[in-house]
C-alpha positions in Angstrom: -75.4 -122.1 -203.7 -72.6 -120.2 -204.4 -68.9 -119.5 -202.5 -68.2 -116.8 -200.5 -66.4 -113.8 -202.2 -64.8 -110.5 -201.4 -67.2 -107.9 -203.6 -65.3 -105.2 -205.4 -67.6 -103.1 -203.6 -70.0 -102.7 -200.9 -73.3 -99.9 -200.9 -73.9 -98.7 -197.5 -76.9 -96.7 -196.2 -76.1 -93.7 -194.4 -79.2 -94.4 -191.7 -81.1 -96.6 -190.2 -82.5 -99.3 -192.7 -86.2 -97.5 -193.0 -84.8 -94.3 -193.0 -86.3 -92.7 -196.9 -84.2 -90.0 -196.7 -80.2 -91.2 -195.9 -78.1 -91.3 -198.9 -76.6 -94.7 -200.4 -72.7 -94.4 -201.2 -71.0 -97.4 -202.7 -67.5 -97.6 -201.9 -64.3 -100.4 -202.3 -64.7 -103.0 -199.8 -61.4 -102.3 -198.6 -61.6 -98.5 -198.1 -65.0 -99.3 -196.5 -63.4 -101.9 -194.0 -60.4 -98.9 -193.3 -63.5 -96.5 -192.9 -65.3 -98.9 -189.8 -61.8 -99.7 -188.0 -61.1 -95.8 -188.1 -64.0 -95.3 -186.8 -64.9 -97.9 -183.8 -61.4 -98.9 -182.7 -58.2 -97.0 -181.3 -54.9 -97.4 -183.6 -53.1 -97.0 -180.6 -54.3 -100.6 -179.3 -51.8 -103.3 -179.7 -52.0 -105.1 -183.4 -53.1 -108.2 -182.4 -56.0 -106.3 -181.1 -56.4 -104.4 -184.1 -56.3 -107.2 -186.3 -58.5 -109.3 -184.2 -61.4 -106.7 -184.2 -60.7 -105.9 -188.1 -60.8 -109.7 -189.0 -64.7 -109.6 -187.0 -65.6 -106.3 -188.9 -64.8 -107.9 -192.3 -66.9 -111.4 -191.6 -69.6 -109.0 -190.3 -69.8 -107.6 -193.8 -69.2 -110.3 -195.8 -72.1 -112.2 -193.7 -74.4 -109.1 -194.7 -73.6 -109.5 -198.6 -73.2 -113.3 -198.7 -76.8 -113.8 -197.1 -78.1 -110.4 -198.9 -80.0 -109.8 -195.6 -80.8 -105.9 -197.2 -81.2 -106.9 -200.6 -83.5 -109.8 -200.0 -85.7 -107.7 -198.0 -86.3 -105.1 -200.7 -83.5 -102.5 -199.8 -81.4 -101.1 -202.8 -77.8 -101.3 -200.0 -75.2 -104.2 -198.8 -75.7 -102.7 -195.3 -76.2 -99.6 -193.0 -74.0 -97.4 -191.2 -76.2 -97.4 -187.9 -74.6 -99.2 -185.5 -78.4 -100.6 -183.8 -77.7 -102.3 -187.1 -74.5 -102.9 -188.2 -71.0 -101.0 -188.4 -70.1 -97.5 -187.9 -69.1 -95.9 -191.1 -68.4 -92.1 -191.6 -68.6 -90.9 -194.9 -65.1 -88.4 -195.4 -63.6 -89.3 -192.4 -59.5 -89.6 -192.2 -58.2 -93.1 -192.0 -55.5 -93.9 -189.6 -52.1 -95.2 -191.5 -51.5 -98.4 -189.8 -55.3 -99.8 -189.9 -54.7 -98.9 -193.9 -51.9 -101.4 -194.3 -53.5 -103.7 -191.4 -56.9 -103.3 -194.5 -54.6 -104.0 -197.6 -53.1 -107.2 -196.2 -56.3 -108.7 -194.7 -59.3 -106.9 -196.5 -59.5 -110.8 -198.3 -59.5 -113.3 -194.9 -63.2 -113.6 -192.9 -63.6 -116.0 -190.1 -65.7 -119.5 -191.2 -67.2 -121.6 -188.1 -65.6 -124.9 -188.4 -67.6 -127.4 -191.0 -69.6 -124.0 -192.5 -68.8 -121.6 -195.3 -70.1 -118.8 -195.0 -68.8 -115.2 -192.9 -69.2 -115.7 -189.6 -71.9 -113.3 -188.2 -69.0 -111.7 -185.7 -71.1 -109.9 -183.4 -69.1 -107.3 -181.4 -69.8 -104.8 -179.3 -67.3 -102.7 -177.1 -67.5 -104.5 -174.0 -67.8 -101.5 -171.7 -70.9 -99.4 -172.7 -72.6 -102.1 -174.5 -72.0 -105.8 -174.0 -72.9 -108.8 -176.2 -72.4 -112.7 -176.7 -69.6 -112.0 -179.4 -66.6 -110.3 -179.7 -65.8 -107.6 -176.9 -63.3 -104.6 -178.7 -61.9 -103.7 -175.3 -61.9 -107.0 -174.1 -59.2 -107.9 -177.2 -56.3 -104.9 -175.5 -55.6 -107.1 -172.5 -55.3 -110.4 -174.7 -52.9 -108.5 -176.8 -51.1 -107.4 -174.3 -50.7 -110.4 -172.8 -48.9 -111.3 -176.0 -51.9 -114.1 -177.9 -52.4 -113.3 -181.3 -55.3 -112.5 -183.2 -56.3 -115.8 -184.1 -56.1 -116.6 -180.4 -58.0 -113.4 -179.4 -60.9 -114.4 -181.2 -61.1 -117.8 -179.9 -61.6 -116.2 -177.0 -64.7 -114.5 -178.1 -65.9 -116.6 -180.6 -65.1 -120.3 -179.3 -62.4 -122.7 -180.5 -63.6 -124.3 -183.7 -63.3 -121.1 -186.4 -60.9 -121.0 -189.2 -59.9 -118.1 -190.8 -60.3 -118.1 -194.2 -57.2 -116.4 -196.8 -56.8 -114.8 -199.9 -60.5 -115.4 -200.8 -61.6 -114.7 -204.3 -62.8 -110.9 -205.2 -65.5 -110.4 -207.7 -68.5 -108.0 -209.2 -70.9 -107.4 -206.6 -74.0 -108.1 -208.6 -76.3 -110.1 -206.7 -77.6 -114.2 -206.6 -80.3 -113.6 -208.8 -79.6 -115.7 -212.2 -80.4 -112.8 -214.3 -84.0 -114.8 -215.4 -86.8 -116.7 -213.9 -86.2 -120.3 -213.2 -89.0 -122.6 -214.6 -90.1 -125.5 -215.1 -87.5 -127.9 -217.4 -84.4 -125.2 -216.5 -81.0 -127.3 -215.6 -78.6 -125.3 -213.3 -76.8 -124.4 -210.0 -79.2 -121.8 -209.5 -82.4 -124.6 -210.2 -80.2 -126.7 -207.1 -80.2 -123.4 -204.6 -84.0 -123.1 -204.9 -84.3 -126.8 -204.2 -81.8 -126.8 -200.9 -83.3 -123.8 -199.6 -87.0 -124.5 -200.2 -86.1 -128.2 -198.6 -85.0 -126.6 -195.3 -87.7 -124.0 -194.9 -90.1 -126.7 -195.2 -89.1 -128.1 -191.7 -90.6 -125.2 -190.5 -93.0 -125.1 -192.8 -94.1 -128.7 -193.6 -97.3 -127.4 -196.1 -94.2 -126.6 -198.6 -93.6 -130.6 -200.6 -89.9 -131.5 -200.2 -88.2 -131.7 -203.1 -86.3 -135.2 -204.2 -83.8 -135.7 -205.7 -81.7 -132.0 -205.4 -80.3 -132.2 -208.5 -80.6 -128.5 -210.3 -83.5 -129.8 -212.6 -86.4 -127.7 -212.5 -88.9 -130.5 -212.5 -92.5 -130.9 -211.1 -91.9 -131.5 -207.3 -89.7 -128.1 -207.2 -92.7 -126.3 -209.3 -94.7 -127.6 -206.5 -92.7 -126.2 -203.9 -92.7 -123.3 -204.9 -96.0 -122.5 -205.9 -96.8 -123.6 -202.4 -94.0 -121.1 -201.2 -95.6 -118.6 -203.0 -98.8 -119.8 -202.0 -98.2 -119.3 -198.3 -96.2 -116.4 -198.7 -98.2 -114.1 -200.9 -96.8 -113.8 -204.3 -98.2 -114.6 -207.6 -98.0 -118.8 -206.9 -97.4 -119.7 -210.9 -94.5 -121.9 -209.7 -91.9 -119.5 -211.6 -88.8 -118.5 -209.3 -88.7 -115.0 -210.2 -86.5 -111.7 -208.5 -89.4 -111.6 -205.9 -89.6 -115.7 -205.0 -86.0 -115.9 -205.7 -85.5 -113.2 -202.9 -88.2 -114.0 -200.8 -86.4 -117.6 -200.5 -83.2 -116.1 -199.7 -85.0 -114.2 -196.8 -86.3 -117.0 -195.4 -83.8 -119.2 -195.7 -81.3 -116.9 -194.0 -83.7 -116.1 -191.0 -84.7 -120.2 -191.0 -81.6 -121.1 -190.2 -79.8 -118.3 -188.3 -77.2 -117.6 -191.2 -76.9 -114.2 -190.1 -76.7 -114.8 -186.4 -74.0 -115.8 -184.2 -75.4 -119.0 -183.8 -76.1 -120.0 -187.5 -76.6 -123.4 -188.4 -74.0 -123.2 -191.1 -73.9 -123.6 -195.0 -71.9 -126.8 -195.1 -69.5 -127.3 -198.6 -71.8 -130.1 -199.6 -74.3 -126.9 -200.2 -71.9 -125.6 -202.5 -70.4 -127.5 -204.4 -71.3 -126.7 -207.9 -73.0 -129.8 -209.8 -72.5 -128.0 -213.5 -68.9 -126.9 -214.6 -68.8 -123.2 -214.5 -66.2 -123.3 -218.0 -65.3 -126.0 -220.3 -62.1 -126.6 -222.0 -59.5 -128.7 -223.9 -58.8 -131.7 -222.1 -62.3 -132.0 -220.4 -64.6 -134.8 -220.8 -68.5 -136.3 -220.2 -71.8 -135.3 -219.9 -71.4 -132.0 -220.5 -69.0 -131.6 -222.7 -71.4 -133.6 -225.1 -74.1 -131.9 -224.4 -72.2 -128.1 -225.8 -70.9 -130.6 -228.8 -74.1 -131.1 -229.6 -75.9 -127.8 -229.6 -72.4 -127.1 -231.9 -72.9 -129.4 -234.2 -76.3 -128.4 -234.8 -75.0 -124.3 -234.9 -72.7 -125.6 -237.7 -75.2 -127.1 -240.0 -76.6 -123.0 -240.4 -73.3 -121.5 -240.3 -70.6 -122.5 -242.5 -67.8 -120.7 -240.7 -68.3 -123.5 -237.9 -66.4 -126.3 -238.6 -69.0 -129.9 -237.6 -67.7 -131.9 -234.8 -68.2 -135.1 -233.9 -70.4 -135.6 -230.3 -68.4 -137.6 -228.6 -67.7 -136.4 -224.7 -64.2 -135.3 -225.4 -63.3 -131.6 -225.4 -59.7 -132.4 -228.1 -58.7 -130.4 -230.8 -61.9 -130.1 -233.2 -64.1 -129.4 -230.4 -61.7 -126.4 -229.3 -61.4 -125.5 -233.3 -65.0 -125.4 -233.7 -65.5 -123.0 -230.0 -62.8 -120.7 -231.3 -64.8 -120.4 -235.0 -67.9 -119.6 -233.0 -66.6 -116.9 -230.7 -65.2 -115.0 -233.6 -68.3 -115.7 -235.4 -70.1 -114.3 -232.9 -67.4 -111.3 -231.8 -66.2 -112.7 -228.6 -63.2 -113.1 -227.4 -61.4 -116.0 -228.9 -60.0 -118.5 -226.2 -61.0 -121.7 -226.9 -63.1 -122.0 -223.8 -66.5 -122.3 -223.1 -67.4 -120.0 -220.0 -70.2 -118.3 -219.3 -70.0 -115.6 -222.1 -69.8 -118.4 -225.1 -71.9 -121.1 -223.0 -74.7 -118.7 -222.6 -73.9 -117.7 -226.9 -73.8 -121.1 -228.0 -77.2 -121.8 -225.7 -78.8 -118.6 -227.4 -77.8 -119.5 -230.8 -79.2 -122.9 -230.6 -82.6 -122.1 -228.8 -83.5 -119.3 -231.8 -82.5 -122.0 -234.8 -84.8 -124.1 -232.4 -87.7 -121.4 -233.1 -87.2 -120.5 -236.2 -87.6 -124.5 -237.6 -91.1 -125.9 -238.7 -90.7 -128.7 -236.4 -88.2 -131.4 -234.8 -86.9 -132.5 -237.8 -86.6 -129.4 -240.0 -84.0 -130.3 -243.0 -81.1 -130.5 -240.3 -79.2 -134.1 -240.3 -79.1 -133.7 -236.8 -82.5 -133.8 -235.1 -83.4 -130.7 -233.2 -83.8 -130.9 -229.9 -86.5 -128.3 -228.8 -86.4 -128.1 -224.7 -85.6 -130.2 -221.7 -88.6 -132.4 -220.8 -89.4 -132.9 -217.5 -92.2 -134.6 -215.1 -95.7 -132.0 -215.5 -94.8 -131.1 -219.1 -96.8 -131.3 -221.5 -97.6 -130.7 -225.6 -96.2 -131.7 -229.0 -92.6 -132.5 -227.9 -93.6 -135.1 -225.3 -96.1 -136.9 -227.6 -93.3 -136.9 -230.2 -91.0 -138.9 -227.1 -93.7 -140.9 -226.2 -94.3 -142.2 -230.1 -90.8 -142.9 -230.3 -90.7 -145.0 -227.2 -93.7 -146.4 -228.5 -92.3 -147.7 -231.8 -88.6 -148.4 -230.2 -90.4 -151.0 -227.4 -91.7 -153.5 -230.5 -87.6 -154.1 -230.6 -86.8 -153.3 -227.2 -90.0 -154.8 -225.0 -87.9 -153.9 -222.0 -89.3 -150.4 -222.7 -92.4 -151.5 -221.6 -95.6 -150.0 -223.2 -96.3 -146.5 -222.7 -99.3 -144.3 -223.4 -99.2 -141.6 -226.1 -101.1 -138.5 -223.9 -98.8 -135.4 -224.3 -98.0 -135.3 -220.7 -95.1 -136.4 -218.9 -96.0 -138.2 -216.2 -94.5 -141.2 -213.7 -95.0 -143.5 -216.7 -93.4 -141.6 -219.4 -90.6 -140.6 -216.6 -90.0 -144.2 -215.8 -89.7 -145.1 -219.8 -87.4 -142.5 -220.6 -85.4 -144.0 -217.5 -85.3 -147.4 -219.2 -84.0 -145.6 -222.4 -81.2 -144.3 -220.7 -80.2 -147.3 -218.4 -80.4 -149.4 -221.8 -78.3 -147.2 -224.2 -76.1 -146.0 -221.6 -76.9 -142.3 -220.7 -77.5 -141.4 -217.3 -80.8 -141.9 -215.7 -82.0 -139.2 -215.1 -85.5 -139.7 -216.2 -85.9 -136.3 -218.2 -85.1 -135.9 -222.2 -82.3 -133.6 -222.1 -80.8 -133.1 -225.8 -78.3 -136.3 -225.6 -81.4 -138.5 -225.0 -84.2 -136.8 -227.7 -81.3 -137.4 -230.2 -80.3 -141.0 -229.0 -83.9 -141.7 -229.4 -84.5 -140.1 -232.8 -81.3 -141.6 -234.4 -82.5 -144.9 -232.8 -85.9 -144.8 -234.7 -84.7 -143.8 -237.7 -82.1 -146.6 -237.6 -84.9 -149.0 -236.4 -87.2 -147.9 -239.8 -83.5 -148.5 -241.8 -83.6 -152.4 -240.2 -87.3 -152.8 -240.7 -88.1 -153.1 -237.1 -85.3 -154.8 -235.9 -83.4 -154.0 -233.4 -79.9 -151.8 -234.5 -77.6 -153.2 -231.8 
């Protein structure tokens, strides 16, 4: 699950939610957040007042993006401008000059609950017309006055254990959604999402399998959850997390556990902590460095402009020589880093060599690895795993025996586990690419020895 941000922008529906016929208008976040202070607060209160309520109106927002309450449910906005909704907002409207600067300086800080992550849901309401279990705006003039300061003022309203977040990152506002269905075999932090989410909406509803272990691998207890999502839920159930599962699970999840309500059970920093490195660079070391070492060496064996590494864990000089060949092999921008841009490349690259070769081997030195296996796999590629553990357990009987069927099952899991344990990869129990090529190089060394073990 991702961090909070600060979105470049924010769309906002002039009308109710249902209403067909209000206009959308998509505006900077902070000219929208000067927009709602000019128009439901006084700039003749005291500042501490001001600031109080504007700190509220900005976690209101950020809570309506960060859980994409709208978006999940279909709409095309961030939020509304109705305030049985959300925020006042008046399209054109003169902005007062001291809630403008009060906007520049702050437009980045939200309020967290203590031990939670995401916006607060800072309910307000004025306190004299309307009144509410959150913040009261008229209720914050005679705490001003009586000289507490903002962070005090909301205490007040919204209890002693919030924090108030600063200088928060801004980026694009373009959504959760990966950008492609998740499936079975897929590795990621979006994978891990799906499989925290799905875990708590089955507490309430206990026909959806819980998923173990969360670990961002798309394997056959998370295809099972959520086909059973879909299942209960109406959509296509074919166990693929596309825009509409991937959505419907956000909706749930938010309404399942009260993110955007005043009394949300919280998105702890456990939840988000990212598992995979979002960028790669000199100096950087294991697992996945390797991995992006090793889908490099491969690329080099087709392109002579890329210099062949060795795979060896280390991001050092070569490896940073042969990322900077790529990207201007490629056209991108040459930094020696692997982010998303030249990750996603170097990924792209690799899978199409993968599908334009006869099979594993192909006349590549380095044997190809064709997909991540996973438990409920099956077809050519797991046969091929399953032969190989076969022939490697006549040297290495701790392998145990293991039966050649094409599907990837407990038994074939379990094996590959051994594999990894015994040659020192991490058990993980599916054949990512470090593992199909520890394997294959293993067999082919064992042929070399005439069966005997290459230790």
């Amino acid at each position: 699950m991702p961090l909070p941000f600060i979105p470049e922008t924010i769309t906002v529906h002039l009308g109710r939610p249902d209403d067909p016929t209000a206009r959308n208008v998509t505006v900077p976040f902070p000219d929208y957040i000067k927009n709602v202070a000019s128009s439901e607060i006084y700039p003749t209160w005291p500042e501490s007042a001001i600031r109080a309520n504007m700190y509220a109106q900005i976690s209101f927002a950020l809570n309506r993006i960060y859980t994409e309450w709208y978006r999940s449910q279909g709409y095309d906005f961030d939020i509304t401008n109705s305030t049985a909704y959300d925020q006042a907002y008046v399209e054109g409207r003169n902005i007062f000059d001291n809630i403008s600067a009060i906007a520049d300086e702050i437009f980045n800080e939200y309020i967290v609950r203590q031990g939670s992550v995401e916006p607060l849901f800072a309910q307000y309401c004025d306190g004299i017309n309307v009144t509410c279990p959150g913040l009261s705006q008229w209720g914050t003039v005679p705490l001003a006055e009586a000289g507490q300061g903002p962070y005090d003022i909301l205490t007040a309203f919204f209890g002693p254990d919030i924090d108030i977040v600063r200088d928060a990152p801004v980026a694009p506002n373009l959504g959760s959604y990966p950008g492609q269905p998740l499936r079975l075999g897929d590795v990621s932090d979006a994978v891990r999402t799906i499989q925290l989410r799905l875990n708590r909406i089955s507490n309430n509803y206990p026909a959806i399998p819980k998923i173990w272990p969360v670990n961002g691998v798309f394997d056959e207890s998370t295809r099972n959850a959520v086909t059973k999502f879909q299942q209960i839920f109406g959509l296509t159930p074919d166990g693929i997390v596309g825009k509409a599962t991937w959505y419907r699970i956000a909706y749930l999840y938010t309404s399942i556990a009260k993110l955007a309500e005043l009394n949300s059970e919280g998105v702890s920093p456990e939840d988000v902590t990212n598992i995979f490195p979002s960028a790669l660079r000199p100096g950087d070391s294991g697992e996945a460095v390797r991995v992006l070492q090793y889908f490099l060496a491969v690329i080099s064996y087709f392109y002579d402009s890329i210099p062949t590494i060795e795979v060896d864990g280390f991001y050092g000089p070569d490896t940073e020589n042969a990322v900077r060949q790529f990207q201007l092999t490629f056209g991108l921008p040459e930094d020696g880093i692997i982010g998303r841009q030249t990750g996603s490349k170097i990924q792209e690259v690799y899978a199409n060599i993968v599908a334009s070769l006869p099979d594993w081997a192909a006349s590549s030195p380095i044997p190809v690895f064709p997909r991540r296996l996973v438990e409920g796999m099956s077809g050519a590629d797991v046969t091929q795993v399953q032969e190989w553990i076969g022939e490697l357990a006549a040297a290495y009987p701790e392998l145990g025996t293991l039966p050649v069927t094409g599907y990837y099952g407990t038994q074939t899991e379990a094996a590959v586990t051994r594999f990894q344990e015994l040659f020192g990869y991490m058990p993980t129990g599916t054949v990512g690419p470090l593992t199909w090529t520890a394997m294959a190089r293993t067999v082919l060394r064992l042929r070399e020895n005439h069966g005997e073990a290459p230790r």
